[in-house]
Structure formats: structure tokens, C-alpha cells
C-alpha positions as CSV (number, residue, x, y, z in Angstrom):
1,X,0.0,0.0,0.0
2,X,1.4,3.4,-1.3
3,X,0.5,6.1,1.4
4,X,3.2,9.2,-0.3
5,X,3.1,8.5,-3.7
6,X,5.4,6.4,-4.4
7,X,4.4,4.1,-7.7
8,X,3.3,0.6,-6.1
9,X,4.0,-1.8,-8.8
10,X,5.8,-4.4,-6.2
11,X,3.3,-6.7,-5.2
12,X,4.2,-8.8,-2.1
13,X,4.3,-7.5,1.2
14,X,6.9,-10.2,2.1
15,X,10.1,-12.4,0.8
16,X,13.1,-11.4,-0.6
17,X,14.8,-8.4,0.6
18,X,11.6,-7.2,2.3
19,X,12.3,-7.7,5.7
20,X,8.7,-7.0,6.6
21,X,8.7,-10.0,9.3
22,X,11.5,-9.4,11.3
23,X,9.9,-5.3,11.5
24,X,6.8,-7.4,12.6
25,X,8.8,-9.1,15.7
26,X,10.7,-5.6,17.0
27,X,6.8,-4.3,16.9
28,X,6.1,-7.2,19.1
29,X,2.9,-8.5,16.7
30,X,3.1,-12.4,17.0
31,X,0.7,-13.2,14.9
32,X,1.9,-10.9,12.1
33,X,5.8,-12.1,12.6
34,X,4.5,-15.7,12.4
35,X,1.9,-15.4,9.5
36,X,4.1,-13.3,7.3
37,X,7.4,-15.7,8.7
38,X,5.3,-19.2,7.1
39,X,4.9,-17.7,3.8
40,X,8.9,-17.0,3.7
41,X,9.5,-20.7,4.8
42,X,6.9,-21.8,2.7
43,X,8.8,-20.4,0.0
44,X,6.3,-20.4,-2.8
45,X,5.4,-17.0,-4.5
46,X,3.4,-15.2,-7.2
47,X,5.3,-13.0,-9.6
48,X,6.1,-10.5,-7.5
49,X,5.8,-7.3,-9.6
50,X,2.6,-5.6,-11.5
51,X,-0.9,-6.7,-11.0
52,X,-0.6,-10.8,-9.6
53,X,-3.6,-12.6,-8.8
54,X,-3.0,-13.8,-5.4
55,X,-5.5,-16.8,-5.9
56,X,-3.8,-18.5,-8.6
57,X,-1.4,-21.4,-8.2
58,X,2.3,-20.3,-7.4
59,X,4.3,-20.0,-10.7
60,X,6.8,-22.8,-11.3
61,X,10.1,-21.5,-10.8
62,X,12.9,-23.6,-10.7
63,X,14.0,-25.4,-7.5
64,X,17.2,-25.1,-5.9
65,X,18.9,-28.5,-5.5
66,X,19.8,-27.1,-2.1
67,X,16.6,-26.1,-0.2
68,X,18.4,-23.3,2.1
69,X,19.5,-21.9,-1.4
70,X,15.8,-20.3,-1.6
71,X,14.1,-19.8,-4.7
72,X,14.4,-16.8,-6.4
73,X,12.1,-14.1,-5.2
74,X,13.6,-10.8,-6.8
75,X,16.6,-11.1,-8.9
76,X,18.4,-15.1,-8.6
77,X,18.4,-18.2,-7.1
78,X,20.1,-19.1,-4.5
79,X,18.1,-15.8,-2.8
80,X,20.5,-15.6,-0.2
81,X,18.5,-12.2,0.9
82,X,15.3,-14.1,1.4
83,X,17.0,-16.9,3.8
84,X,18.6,-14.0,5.7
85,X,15.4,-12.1,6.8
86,X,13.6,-15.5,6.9
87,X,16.2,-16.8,9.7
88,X,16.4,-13.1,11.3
89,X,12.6,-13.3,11.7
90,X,12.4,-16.1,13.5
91,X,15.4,-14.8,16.1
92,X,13.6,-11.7,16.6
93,X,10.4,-13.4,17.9
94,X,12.5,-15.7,19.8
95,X,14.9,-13.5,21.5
96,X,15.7,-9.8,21.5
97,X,18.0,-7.3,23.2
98,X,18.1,-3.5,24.4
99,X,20.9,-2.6,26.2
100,X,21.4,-5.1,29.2
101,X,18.1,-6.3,28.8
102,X,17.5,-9.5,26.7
103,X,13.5,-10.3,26.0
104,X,12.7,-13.8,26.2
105,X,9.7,-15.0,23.5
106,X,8.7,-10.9,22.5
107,X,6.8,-11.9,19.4
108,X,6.6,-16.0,19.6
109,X,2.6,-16.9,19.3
110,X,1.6,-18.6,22.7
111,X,0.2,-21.8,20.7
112,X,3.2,-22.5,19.1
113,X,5.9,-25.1,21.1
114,X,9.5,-24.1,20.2
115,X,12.7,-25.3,21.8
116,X,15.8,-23.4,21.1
117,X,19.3,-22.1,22.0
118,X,20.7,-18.9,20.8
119,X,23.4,-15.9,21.2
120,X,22.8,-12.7,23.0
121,X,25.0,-9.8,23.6
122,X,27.9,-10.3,26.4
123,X,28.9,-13.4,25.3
124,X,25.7,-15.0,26.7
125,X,23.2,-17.9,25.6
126,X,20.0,-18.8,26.1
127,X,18.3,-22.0,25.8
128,X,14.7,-22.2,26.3
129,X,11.9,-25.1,25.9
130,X,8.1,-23.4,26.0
131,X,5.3,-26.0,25.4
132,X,1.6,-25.5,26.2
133,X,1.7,-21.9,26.6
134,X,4.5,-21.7,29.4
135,X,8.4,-21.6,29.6
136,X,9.1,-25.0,30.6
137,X,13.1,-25.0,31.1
138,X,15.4,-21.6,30.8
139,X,19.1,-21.9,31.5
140,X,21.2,-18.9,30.5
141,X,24.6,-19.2,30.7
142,X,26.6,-17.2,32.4
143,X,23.7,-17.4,35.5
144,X,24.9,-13.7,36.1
145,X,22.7,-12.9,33.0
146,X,19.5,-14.5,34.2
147,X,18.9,-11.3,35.8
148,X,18.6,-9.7,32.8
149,X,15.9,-12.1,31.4
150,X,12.4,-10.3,30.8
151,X,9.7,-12.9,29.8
152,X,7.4,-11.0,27.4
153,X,5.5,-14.8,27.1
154,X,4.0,-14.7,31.3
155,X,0.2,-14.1,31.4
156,X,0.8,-10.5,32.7
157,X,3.1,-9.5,29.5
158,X,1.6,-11.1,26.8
159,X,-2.1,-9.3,27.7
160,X,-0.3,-6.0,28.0
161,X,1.0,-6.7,24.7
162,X,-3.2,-8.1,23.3
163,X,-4.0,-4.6,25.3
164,X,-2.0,-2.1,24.0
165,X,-1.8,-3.7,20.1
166,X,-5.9,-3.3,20.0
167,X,-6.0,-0.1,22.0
168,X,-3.2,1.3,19.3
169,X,-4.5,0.1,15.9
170,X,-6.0,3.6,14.5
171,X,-6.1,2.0,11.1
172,X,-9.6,3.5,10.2
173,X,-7.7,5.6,7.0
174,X,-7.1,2.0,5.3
175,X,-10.3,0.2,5.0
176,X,-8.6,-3.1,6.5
177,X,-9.8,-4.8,9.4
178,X,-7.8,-4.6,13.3
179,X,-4.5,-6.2,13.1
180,X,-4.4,-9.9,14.2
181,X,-2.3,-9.2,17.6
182,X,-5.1,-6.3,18.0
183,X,-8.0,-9.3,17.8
184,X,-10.1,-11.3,20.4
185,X,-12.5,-14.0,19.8
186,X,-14.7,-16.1,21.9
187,X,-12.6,-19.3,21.1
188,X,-9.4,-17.8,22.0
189,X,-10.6,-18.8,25.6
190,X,-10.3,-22.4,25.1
191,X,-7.6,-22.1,22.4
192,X,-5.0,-20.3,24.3
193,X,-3.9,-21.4,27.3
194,X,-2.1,-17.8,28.3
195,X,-4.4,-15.5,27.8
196,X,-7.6,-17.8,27.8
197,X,-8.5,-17.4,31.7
198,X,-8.1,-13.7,31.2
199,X,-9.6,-13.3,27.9
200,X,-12.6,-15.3,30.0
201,X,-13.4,-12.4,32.6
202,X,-12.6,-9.6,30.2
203,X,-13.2,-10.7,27.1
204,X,-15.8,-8.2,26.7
205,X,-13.8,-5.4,26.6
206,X,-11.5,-6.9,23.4
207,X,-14.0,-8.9,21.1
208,X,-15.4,-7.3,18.9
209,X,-14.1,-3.9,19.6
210,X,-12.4,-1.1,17.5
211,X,-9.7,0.9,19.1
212,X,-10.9,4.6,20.1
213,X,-12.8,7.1,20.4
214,X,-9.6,8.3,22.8
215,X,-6.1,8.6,21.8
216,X,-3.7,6.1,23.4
217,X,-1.5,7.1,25.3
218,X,1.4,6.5,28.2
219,X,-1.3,5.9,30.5
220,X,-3.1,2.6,28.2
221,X,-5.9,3.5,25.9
222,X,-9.3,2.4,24.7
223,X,-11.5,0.5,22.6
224,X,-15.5,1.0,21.9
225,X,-18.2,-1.0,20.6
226,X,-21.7,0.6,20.0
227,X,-22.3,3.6,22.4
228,X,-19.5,1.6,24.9
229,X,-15.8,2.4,25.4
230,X,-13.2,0.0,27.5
231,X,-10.4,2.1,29.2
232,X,-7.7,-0.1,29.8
233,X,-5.2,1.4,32.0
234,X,-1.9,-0.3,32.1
235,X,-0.1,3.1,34.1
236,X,-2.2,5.3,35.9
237,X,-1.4,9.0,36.5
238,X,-1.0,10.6,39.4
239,X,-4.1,12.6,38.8
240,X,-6.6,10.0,36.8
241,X,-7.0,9.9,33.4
242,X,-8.1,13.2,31.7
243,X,-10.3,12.1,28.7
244,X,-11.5,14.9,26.4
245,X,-14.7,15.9,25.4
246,X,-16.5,14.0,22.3
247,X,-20.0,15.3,22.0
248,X,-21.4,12.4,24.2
249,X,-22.9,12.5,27.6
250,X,-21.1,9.3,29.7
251,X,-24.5,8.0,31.3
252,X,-22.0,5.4,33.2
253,X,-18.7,4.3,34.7
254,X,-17.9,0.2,36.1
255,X,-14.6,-0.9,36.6
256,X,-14.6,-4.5,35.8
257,X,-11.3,-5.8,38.0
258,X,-12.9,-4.1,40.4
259,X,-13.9,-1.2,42.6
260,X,-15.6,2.3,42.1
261,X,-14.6,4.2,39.5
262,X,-15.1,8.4,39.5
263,X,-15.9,10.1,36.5
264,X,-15.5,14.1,36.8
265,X,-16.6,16.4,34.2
266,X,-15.0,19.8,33.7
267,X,-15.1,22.2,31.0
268,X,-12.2,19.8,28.8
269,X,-14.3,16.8,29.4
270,X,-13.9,14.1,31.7
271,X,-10.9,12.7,34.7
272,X,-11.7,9.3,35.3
273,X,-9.9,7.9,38.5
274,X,-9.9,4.7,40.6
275,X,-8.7,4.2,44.4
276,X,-4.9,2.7,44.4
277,X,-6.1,-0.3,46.2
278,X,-8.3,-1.3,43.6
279,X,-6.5,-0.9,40.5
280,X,-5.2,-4.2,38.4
281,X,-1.5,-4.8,38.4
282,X,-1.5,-6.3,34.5
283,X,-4.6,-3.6,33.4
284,X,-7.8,-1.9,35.1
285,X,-10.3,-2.2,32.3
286,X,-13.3,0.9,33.1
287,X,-16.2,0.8,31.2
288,X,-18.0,3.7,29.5
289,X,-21.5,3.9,28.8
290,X,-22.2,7.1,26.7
291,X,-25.6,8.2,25.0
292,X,-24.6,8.0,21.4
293,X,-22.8,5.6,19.1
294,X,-18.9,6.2,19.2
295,X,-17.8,5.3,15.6
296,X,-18.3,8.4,13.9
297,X,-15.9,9.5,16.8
298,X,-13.3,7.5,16.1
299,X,-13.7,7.7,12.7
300,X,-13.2,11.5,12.7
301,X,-9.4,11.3,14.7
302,X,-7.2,11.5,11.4
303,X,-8.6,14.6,10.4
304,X,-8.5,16.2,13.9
305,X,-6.4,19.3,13.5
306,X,-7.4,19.8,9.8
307,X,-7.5,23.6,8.1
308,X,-10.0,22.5,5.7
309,X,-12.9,20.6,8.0
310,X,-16.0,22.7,7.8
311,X,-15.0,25.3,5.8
312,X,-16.6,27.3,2.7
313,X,-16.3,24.7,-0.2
314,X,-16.8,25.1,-3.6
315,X,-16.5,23.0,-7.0
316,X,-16.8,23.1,-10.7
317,X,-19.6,20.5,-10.6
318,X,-21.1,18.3,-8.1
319,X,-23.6,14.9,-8.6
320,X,-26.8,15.2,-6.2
321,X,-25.8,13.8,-2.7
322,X,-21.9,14.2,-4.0
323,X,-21.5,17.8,-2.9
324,X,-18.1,19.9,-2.4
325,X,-19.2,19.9,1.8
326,X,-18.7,16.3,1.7
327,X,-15.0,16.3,1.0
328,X,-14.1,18.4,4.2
329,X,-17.0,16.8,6.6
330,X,-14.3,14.9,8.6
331,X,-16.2,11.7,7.1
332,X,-14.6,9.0,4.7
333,X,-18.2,7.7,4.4
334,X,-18.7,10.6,2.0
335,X,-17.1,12.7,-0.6
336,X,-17.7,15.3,-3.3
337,X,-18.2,13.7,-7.2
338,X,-17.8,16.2,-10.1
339,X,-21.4,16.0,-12.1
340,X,-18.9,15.2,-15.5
341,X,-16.2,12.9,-16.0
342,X,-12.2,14.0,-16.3
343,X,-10.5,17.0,-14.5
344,X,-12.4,19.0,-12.1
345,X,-11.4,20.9,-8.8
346,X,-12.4,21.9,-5.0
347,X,-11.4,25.0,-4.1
348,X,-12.0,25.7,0.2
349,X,-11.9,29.0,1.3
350,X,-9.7,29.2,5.3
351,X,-11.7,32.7,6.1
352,X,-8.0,33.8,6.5
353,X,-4.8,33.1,5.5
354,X,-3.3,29.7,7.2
355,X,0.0,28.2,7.0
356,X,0.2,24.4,6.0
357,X,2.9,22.1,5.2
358,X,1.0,18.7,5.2
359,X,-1.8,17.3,2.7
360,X,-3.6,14.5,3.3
361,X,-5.6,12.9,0.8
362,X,-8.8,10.1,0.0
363,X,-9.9,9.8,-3.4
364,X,-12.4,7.2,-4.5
365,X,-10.3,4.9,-7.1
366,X,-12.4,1.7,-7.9
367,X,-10.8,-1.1,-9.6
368,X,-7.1,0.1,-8.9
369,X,-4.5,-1.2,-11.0
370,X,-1.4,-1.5,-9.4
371,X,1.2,0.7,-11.1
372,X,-1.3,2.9,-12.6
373,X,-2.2,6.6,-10.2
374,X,-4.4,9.3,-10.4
375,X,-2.7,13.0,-10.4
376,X,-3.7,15.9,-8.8
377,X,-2.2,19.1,-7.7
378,X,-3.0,21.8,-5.1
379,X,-3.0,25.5,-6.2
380,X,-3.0,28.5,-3.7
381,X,-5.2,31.6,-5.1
382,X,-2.3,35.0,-5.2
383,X,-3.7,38.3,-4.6
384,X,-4.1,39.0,-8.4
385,X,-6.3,36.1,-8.7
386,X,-3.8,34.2,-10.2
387,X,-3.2,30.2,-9.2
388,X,0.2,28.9,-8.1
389,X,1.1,25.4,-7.7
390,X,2.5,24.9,-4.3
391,X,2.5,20.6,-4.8
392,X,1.6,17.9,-7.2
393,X,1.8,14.4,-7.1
394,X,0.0,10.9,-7.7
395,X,-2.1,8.7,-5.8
396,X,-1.9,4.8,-6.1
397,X,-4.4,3.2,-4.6
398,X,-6.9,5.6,-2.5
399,X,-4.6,7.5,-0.1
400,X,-1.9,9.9,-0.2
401,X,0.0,12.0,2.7
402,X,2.8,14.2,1.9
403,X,4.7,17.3,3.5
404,X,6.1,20.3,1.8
405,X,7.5,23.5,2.1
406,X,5.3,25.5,4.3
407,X,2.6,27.6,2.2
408,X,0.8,30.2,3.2
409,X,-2.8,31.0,1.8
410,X,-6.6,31.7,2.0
411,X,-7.6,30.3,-0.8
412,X,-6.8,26.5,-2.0
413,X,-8.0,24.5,-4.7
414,X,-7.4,20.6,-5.7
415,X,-7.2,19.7,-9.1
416,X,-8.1,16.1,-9.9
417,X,-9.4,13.3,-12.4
418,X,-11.0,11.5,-9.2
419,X,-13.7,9.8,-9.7
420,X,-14.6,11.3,-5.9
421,X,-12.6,13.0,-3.4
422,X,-13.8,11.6,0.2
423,X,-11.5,13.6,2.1
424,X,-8.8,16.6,1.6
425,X,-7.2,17.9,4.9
426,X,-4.5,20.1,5.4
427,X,-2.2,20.6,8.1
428,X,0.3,23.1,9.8
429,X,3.5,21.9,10.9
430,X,2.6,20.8,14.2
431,X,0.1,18.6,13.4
């Protein structure tokens, strides 16, 4: 997926040089490292450039007589780069290090047995056996280093990792679904024998949900579901949790590990707080009744800070129920249509000149081809009533994000071929 405009005509999102898994095991996603690790060690692929149809049968390339030669993925067999990121990725979900600190199992999927001995930093090694969910042997040689040891596969470490993965995964630009580390499902409670019992209690505040409406941050964060949010706290503040206003009146507050929870309002919105003795060691999970549904909240955060949101809009043509006020509505759900095919534009009007340096982009682009973009370019009005071109670029696929020399102007307009624009947001430097 293309988010700057770059051209996208490389098709997989793993193998070869891409070392996509191993960035999935320092992001501590499991399920990601392992899914995208068994299509390396697989080692059957599409063509991997242009337009490939992912459901057809693997091309026949030639096998190496060798199997840890690889088949060729980019450029020539033996694909020595594809063997290296395959091995690396499996490390990196086995062991990791930071400093002094070496993390035992940071990305290894709790169903999956492994056995294994490996190298860390200070001339030290570490052999492990974890079966049925739980480290069954760890010897770590010289015992001076066991110290060191942080098990990111205990009960308490690998829900603060579920937690903060669903609580994080803002994805709501990209029309994909939560990321599988972000995901909880009733059957996960017999399946995994980890995070089962807890997944049990609290599974209620994880299935089904979508991270937001509030921003994460070093304190936890939240998920929703209907008109409910989950806080889950995994560090409280000294002074509660302040939570900003949505447009929702909370109706109620439950903490389900336990106690009373308060729920303050004051004129930035709302300082949720639990007594000391009651708060969870792993994560205090707070539920949120409001009066409204909470999607179109969360939907709305990318385009928090933007110039353009409810401004004066105009176009040079617009299809009924497609018009210009649709494109800065802080909605993806709708967007402005030119009444004709081909070029058209959407010019917003700040009400007084703004400084941007950020553009951010959703056009509708059905059937995308990889390879193949749709242009556009963004023109500031000058005092003479001239236009000047302060960027242009190409969207492949539906989104594009892109800094620039900061512009000042009043008066913007976007030139495009789209067959809609859902969304066109700009930004000043500190957003």
C-alpha cells in the first residue's frame, strides 16, 4: 500500500529483501511475525511485480537442489536475501536485546511449542523449551545474566501486549480490518492457554471492539463497541486519566477488576480515576457507557487538527448527494463527485490566511490497478487572482500523505481526475 506516492507496482508485502517479518517481531505482533514468517519458509510465490492474482497457483520456478538456497524471489536463485530475513525473523520473535536487557519469546505466538538455544549480547546464551503456553526449562549461561531475562511470554506480558496492540491500531484511513495481535474471539478462551482465563473475565472489553474514540497514550488506551468504550489502563497518572470531550454525555462508569470508579466532568471533558487499592496490576479495564454511538468518533481522529474541516467549499460541478461539503465533513463515508467525468477541482476558502505544510488525501479509485495513479495538484489563489502550484503528485491506490514547504494561503483548490474525493485535509507543521 502506497500512502506518499510512491508508484506501487511491487506486489508482495513479504520475501526477498523485504524484511517485513523481522519489522513485525521488534513491533512485538506475534501473529503478524508468524503469519508473514510461514509464507517466507513456505517459500512459494506469485510473480512478484505488477498486477498478480493472489489466488492462482504459485508460478513454477525452478527449485534449488539445495533447499536453504531459496528460490528466487527478486533477482536469482540461491536468494541468499530471502534466507537471511527469513532466519532473522524467526530470532527476533525468539529472542531480543536493548541494552542489558534480553526479552525472552517478544513476538513467539503462545500456541506454538519451540525449543531453542541462541546468542545474546555479552557473550551469553540462552536456551529455552516453552510447550503448552508456558516456559518449561530456561538456562542462561553465564547465570549472572539470568537477571537480565524479561519474559514477554507470562500471562501479565503477553495481555499488556493483546492490550496495547488493539488499544493502538487507528487504522480507520485503510479500510482493512484490526490487526491480528489487536484481535479477540470467543474461542481464543479455550484455544489459548495464556491468555484464555483472562480473555474469559474480560473478554468483553476486546471482542469485537475497534480501538478509540480516545487517543492512546502513556497511560493505556481504549477501545469502543456501539455507544461503549473499554479504558484499559496499564499506568495510571498521578491525577486520573483526563479524557477529552466527544459530544457524548457518559451515562456510566464500572470498573470490571474491580472497585468504584469516578468520573469528573469539567469544561475539557472528563478525569476518570480509581482508588490505588483497587487498580489491576496487569490492566484496570473501566467501562464507559455514553448516550450516542462512538464510531463516527473515532472515525473523525485522522482529520483532527485539519485547516479545511468545515470550511466554505466550492467545486466546478457536483452529482446530487456528491456535494463539495462532503469532501471536508471529517467523514470517509462521503465525498464530493464532479457531475462530468475527467479534470475537475475543489477550491475551500480558510476565512484567512493559514499556514500548511501537510496534505492529506482520499480519493475514490475503484478497480485500482497497481502501477497505474491518479494525479492531482494543489494551487493557492495569489492576490491577483492568479493560481500557483505549491505541490503535485500521484495517488496509487486511494490515499496519499505528503509534507512540503510551508505555504501560506486563503484560498486552496485541488485539481483532480477522481472519480470522488472523500477527504482533503490540510495541516500546519505541528500537526
Amino acid at each position: 500500500m502506497s500512502l506518499d506516492g510512491t508508484p506501487d507496482g511491487q506486489a508482495p508485502e513479504t520475501g526477498g529483501w523485504q524484511a517485513t517479518p523481522v519489522q513485525a517481531a521488534y513491533l512485538a505482533l506475534p501473529r503478524e511475525a508468524a503469519r508473514l514468517a510461514s509464507i517466507n519458509f513456505h517459500d512459494r510465490f506469485t510473480y512478484f511485480t505488477d498486477n498478480v492474482n493472489m489466488t492462482v497457483p504459485p508460478l513454477s520456478h525452478p527449485k534449488p537442489r539445495f533447499p536453504a538456497f531459496w528460490e528466487t524471489k527478486m533477482d536469482y536463485t540461491p536468494d541468499g536475501d530471502h534466507g537471511a530475513n527469513s532466519a532473522n525473523a524467526l530470532q527476533s520473535m525468539l529472542l531480543q536485546s536493548d541494552g542489558g536487557r534480553i526479552y525472552l519469546l517478544p513476538a513467539w505466538p503462545e500456541d506454538w511449542d519451540v525449543s531453542f538455544k541462541l546468542h545474546a549480547p555479552a557473550q551469553t546464551t540462552v536456551e529455552c523449551v516453552y510447550r503448552r503456553g508456558k516456559v518449561e526449562s530456561l538456562n542462561v549461561t553465564p547465570r549472572s545474566r539470568r537477571k537480565d531475562i524479561i519474559n514477554m511470554a507470562s500471562a501479565e506480558n503477553r495481555v499488556r501486549t493483546l492490550v496495547s496492540v488493539a488499544c493502538a491500531d487507528r487504522n480507520y484511513l485503510f479500510d482493512i480490518p484490526p490487526m491480528l495481535d489487536g484481535r479477540a474471539a470467543p474461542e481464543d478462551v479455550q484455544r489459548l492457554k495464556t491468555t484464555g482465563p483472562w480473555l474469559a473475565k474480560y473478554g468483553e472489553s476486546l471482542c469485537g471492539t475497534r480501538s478509540g474514540p480516545f487517543a492512546p497514550g502513556k497511560w493505556g488506551g481504549s477501545v469502543f463497541k456501539g455507544n461503549v468504550a473499554y479504558l484499559h489502563v496499564l499506568q495510571w497518572p498521578n491525577n486520573g486519566i483526563e479524557l477529552p470531550a466527544i459530544g457524548r454525555k457518559l451515562l456510566a462508569s464500572v470498573a470490571l477488576t474491580g472497585g468504584k470508579p469516578t468520573a469528573a466532568r469539567n469544561e475539557k471533558g472528563i478525569i476518570v480515576n480509581l482508588p490505588e487499592g483497587s487498580r489491576d496490576p496487569v490492566d484496570t479495564i473501566i467501562r464507559l457507557e455514553f448516550d450516542g454511538p462512538l464510531e463516527p468518533i473515532a472515525l473523525a481522529a485522522p482529520y483532527l487538527g485539519s485547516l479545511t474541516t468545515g470550511k466554505k467549499v466550492t467545486a466546478s460541478s457536483a452529482k446530487a448527494g456528491f456535494e463539495p461539503e462532503r469532501a471536508v465533513d471529517a467523514d470517509a463515508q462521503t465525498a464530493w463527485a464532479a457531475a462530468q467525468s475527467g479534470q475537475g477541482w475543489l477550491e475551500v476558502d480558510l476565512g484567512q490566511p493559514m499556514t500548511f505544510e501537510r496534505v492529506e488525501i482520499r480519493l475514490d479509485n475503484p478497480g485500482h490497478v497497481r502501477g497505474q495513479n491518479i494525479g492531482f495538484d494543489i494551487q493557492t489563489k495569489q492576490p491577483d487572482g492568479s493560481w500557483k502550484r505549491c505541490y503535485q503528485g500521484a495517488v496509487y491506490g486511494n490515499i496519499c500523505g505528503k509534507r512540503f514547504e510551508p505555504v501560506t494561503a486563503q484560498v486552496i483548490r485541488l485539481n483532480t481526475s477522481a472519480a470522488g474525493v472523500r477527504q482533503f485535509d490540510l495541516f500546519r507543521s505541528d500537526q
